[in-house]
C-alpha positions as CSV (number, residue, x, y, z in Angstrom):
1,X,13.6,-40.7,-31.0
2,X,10.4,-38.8,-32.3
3,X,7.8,-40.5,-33.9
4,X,7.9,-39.6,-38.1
5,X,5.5,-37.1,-39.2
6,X,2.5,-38.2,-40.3
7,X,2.3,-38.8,-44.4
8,X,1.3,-35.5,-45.9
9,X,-1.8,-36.5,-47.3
10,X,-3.6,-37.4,-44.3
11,X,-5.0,-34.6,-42.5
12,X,-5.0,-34.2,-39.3
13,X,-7.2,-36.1,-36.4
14,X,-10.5,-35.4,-35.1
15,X,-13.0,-35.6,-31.9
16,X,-16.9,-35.8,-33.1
17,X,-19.6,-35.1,-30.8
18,X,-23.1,-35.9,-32.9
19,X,-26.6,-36.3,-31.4
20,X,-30.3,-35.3,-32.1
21,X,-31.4,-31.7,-31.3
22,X,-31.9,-31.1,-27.5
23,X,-29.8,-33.9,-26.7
24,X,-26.9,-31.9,-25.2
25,X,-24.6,-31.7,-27.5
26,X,-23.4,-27.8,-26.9
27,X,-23.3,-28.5,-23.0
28,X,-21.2,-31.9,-23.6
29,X,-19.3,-29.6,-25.8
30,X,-18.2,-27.1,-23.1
31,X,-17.4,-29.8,-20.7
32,X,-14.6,-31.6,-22.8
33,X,-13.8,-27.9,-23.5
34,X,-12.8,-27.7,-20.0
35,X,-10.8,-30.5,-19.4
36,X,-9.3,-30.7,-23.3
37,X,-7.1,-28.2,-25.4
38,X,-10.1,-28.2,-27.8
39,X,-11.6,-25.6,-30.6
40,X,-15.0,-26.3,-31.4
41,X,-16.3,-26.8,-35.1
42,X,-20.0,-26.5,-35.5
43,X,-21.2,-29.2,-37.7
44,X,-25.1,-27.4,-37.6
45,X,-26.9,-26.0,-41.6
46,X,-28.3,-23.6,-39.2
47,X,-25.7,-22.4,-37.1
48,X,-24.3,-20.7,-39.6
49,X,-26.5,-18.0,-40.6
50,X,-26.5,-14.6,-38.8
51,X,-29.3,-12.9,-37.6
52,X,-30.6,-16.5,-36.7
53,X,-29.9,-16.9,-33.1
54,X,-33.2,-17.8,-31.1
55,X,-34.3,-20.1,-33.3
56,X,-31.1,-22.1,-34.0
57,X,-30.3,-22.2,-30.3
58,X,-26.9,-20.5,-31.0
59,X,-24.4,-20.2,-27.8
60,X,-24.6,-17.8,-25.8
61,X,-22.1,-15.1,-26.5
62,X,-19.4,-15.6,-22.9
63,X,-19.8,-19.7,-24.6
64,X,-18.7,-18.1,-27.7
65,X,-16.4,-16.4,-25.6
66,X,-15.1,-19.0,-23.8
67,X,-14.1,-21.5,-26.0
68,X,-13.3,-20.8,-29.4
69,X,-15.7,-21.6,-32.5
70,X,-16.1,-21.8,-36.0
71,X,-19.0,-22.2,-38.7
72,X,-21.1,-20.3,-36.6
73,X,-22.3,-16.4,-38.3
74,X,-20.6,-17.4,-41.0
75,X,-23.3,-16.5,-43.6
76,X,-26.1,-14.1,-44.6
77,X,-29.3,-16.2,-44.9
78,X,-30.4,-14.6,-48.3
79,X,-27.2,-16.9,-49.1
80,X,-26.6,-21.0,-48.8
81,X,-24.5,-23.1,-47.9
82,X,-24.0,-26.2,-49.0
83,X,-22.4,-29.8,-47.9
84,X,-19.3,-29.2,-50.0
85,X,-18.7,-25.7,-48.8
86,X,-18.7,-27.5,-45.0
87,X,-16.5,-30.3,-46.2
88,X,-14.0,-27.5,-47.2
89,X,-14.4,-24.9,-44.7
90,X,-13.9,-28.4,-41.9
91,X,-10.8,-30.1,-43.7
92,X,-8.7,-27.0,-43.1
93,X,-10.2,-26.0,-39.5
94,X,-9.0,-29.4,-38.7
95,X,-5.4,-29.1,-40.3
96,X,-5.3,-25.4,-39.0
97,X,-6.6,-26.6,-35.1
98,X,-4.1,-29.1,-35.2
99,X,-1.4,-26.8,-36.1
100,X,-2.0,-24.7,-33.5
101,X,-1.4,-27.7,-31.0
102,X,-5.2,-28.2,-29.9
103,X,-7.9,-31.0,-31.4
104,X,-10.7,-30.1,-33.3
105,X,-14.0,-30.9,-32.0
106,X,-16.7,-31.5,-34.4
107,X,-20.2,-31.0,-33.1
108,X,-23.7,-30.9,-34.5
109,X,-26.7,-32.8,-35.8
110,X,-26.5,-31.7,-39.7
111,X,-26.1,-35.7,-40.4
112,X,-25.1,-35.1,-44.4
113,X,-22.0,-32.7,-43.3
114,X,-20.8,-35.7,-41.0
115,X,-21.4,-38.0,-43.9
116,X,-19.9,-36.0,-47.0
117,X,-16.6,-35.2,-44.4
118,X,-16.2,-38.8,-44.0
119,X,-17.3,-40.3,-47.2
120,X,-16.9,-37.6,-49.8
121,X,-18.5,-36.0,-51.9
122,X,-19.8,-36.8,-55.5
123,X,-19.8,-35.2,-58.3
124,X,-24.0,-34.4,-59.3
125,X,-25.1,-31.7,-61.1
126,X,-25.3,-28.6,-59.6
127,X,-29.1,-26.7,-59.1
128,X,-30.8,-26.0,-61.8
129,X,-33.6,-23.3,-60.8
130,X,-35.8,-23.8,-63.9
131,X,-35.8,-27.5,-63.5
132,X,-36.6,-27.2,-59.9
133,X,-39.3,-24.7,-60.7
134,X,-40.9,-27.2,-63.0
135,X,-40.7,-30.0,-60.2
136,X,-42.3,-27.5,-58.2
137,X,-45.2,-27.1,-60.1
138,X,-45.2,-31.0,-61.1
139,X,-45.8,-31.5,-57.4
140,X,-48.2,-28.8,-57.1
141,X,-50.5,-30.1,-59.5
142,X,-49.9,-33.9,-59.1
143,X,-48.8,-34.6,-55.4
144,X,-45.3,-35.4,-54.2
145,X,-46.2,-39.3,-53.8
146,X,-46.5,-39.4,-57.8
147,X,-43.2,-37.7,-58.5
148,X,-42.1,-40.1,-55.8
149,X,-43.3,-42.7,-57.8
150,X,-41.7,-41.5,-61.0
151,X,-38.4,-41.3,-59.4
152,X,-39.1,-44.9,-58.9
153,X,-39.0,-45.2,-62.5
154,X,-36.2,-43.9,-63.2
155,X,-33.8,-44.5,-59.9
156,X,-35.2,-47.2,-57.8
157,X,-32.4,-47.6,-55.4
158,X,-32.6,-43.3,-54.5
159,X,-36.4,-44.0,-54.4
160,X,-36.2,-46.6,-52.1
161,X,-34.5,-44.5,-49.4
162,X,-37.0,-41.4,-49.6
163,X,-40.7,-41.2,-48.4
164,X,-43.1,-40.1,-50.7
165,X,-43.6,-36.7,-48.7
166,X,-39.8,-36.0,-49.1
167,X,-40.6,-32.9,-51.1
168,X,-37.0,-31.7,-50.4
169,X,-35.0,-34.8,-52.1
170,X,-37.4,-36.0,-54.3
171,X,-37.0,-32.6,-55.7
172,X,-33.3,-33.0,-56.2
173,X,-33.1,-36.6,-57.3
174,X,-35.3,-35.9,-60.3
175,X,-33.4,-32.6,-61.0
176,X,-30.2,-34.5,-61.1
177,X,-31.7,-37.0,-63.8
178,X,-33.1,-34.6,-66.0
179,X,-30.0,-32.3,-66.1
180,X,-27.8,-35.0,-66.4
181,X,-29.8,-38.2,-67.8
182,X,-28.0,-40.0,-65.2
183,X,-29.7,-41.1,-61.7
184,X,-28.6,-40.3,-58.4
185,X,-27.5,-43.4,-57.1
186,X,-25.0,-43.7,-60.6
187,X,-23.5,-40.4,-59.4
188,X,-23.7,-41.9,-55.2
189,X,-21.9,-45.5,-56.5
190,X,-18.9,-43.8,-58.3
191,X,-18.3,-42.3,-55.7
192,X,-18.2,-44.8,-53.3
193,X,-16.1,-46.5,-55.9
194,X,-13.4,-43.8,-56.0
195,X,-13.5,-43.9,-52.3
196,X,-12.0,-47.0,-52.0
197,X,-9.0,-45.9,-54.1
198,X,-8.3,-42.2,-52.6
199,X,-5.8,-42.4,-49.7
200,X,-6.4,-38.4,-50.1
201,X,-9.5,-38.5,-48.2
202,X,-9.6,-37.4,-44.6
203,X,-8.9,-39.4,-42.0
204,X,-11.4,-40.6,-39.6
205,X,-12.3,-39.3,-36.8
206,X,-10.7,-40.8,-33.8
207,X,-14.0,-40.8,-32.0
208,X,-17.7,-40.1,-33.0
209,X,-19.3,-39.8,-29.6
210,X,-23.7,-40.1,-30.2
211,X,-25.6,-38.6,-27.8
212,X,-28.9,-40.6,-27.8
213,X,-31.9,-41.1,-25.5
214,X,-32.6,-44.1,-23.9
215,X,-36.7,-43.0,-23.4
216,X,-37.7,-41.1,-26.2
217,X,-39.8,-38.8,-23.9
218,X,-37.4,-37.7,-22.5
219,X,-35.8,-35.7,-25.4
220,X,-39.5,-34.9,-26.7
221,X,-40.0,-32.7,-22.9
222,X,-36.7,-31.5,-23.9
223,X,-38.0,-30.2,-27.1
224,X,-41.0,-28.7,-25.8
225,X,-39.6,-26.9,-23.3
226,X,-36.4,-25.2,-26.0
227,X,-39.3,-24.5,-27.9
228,X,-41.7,-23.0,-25.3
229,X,-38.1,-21.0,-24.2
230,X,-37.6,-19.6,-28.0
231,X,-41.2,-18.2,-27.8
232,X,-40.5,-16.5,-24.5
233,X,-37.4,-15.2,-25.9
234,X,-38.9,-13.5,-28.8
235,X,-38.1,-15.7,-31.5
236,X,-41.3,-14.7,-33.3
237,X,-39.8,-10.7,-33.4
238,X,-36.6,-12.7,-34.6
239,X,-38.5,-13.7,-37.5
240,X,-40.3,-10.6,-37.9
241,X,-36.8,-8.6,-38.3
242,X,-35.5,-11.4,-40.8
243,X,-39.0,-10.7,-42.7
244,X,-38.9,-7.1,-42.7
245,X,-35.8,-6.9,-44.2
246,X,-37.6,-7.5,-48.0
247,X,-35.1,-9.8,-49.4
248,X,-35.7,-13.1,-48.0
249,X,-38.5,-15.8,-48.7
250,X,-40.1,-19.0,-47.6
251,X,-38.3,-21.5,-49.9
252,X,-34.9,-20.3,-49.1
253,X,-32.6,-22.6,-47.4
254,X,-32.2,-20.3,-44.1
255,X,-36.0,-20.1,-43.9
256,X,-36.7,-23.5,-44.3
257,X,-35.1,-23.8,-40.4
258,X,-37.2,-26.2,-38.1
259,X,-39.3,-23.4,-36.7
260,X,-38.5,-20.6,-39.1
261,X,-40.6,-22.5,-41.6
262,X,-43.5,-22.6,-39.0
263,X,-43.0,-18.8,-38.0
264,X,-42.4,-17.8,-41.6
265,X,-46.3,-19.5,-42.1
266,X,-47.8,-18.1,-38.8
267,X,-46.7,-14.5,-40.0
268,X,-48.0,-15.2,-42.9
269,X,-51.2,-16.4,-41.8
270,X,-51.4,-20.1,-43.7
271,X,-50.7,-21.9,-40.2
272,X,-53.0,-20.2,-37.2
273,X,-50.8,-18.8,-34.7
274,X,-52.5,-20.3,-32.0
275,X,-50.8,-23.6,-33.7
276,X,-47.5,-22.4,-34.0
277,X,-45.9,-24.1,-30.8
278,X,-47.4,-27.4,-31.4
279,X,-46.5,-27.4,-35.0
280,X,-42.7,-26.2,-34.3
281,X,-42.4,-28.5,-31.6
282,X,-44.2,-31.4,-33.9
283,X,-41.2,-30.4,-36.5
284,X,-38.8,-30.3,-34.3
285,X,-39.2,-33.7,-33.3
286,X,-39.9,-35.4,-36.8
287,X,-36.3,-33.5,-37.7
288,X,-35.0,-35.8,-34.2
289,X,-36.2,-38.7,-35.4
290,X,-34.2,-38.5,-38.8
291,X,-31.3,-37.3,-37.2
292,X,-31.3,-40.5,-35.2
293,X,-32.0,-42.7,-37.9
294,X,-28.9,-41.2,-39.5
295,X,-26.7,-41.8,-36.7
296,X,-27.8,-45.7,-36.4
297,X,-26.7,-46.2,-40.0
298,X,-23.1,-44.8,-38.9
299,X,-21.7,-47.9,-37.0
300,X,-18.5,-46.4,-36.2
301,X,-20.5,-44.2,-33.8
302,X,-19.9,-44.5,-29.5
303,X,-23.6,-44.5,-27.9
304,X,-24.0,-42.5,-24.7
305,X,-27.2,-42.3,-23.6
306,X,-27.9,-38.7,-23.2
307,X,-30.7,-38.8,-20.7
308,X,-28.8,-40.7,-18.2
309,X,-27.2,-39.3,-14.9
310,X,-23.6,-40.1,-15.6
311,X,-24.0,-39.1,-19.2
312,X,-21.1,-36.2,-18.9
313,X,-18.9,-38.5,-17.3
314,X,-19.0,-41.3,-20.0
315,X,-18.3,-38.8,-22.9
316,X,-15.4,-38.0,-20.9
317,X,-14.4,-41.3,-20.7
318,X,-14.5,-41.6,-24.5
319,X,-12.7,-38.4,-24.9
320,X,-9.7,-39.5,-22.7
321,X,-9.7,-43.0,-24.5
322,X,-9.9,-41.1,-27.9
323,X,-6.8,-38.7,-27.2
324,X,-5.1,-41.5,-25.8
325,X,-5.1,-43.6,-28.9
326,X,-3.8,-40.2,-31.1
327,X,-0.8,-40.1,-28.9
């Protein structure tokens, strides 16, 4: 007798491959590709912007080719794209993957789109550009320590979890309180709340395989020589195309990229070029650092250490152990 069909409001299973930049993931990728009926779903704010190719270190088009994959070219970079719009666009590759008899495979080191697919998401305010403006300008003439400090005022516990140089989410914390009077960790809490209650949500994933480095230095020479590789490649004319076409600018969410920011400046003559490399490679690793720090706070995750020699073999191992357990 057949096992009974799963209850209809759980959706459908999930492999997740998660790790820092330049610590395999894409290569890992391929190889469970080869040995599992897989489709590949890029969990990577990057990735999905066209045009942006050198700089995101997208696959190479026969990997494209090879294996199918989605969320990657999937958006102009004049436009966003947001947590939500992933946690949509993923819930139904999952459902539609599994349908066509094959397991997604979630890969990528945007930490927030793993986070919102598993947690949720809440219900904040959306942006408000005239709010954010006036942060802007706040922080322009006052420092982003002192708006950090006011955010302390208002929302200790979101304050608490953000350095005083986090321009980015200091920004948005203090928009969500003065469009909605209410501070970011009321809007976080509910949440978590409702969580508890919703048998909607997805499912878990059956495995979330981390890809971290046992020596740091070892993924910082990793890092130094992608970047060093970009360069060669003509990621600098990438950015010079992207610039050209008149529509884009700095702030946008595309072109604040780990290295297009950097580019964007060299081009623009505020960074010396003759700093560019060291500054993107600087960037790159300060975003590897937070990526990890994100991934140790997720205690469902599997560890393999990326720099070791039987590294492809353990994933693997936790691949076969994961579809194994689904069965």
């Amino acid at each position: 007798m057949s096992a009974p069909p799963a209850p209809p409001h759980r959706r459908a299973a999930f492999i997740a491959l998660a790790g820092p930049t330049a610590s395999g993931k894409s290569a890992a990728a391929l190889a469970i590709a080869r040995h599992y009926p897989v489709e590949i779903v890029s969990v990577d704010s990057a990735l999905v912007y066209r045009g942006m190719d050198i700089g995101t270190a997208k696959p190479a088009a026969s990997e494209l080719a090879g294996v199918p994959h989605h969320l990657i070219d999937i958006r102009d970079p004049l436009d966003a794209y947001s947590a939500a719009a992933f946690v949509r666009d993923a819930q139904r590759l999952i459902d539609d993957i599994a349908g066509r008899g094959k397991l997604a495979l979630l890969v990528g080191g945007t930490m927030l789109y793993f986070k919102a697919l598993w947690d949720g998401l809440d219900d904040m305010p959306p942006a408000d550009a005239l709010v954010r403006a006036a942060l802007a300008g706040e922080a322009l003439a006052h420092g982003w320590p002192a708006l950090h400090a006011a955010l302390a005022h208002i929302d200790p516990v979101t304050a608490a979890r953000l350095a005083p140089m986090d321009s980015q989410r200091i920004s948005r914390a203090l928009e969500v309180f003065r469009v909605s009077g209410r501070p970011m960790s009321f809007f976080q809490r509910r949440r978590a709340i409702e969580n508890v209650a919703d048998s909607a949500r997805p499912a878990s994933a059956a495995a979330l395989i981390s890809l971290e480095p046992s020596e740091r230095a070892w993924l910082h020479e990793r890092i130094a020589r992608r970047f060093d590789a970009m360069l060669a490649a003509g990621f600098l004319d990438e950015v010079k195309v992207l610039r050209a076409r008149g529509d884009l600018t700095h702030d946008l969410p595309s072109m604040r990229c780990v290295g297009y920011r950097q580019a964007w400046q060299a081009l623009d003559g505020t960074l010396p070029m003759a700093e560019l490399r060291d500054r993107g490679v600087f960037a790159t690793r300060q975003l590897a650092k937070r990526q990890l720090t994100w991934l140790r706070s997720m205690p469902r995750r599997q560890v393999v250490a990326c720099d070791a020699p039987d590294a492809p073999e353990r994933v693997l191992a936790l691949v076969q152990a994961a579809t194994e357990g689904l069965r």
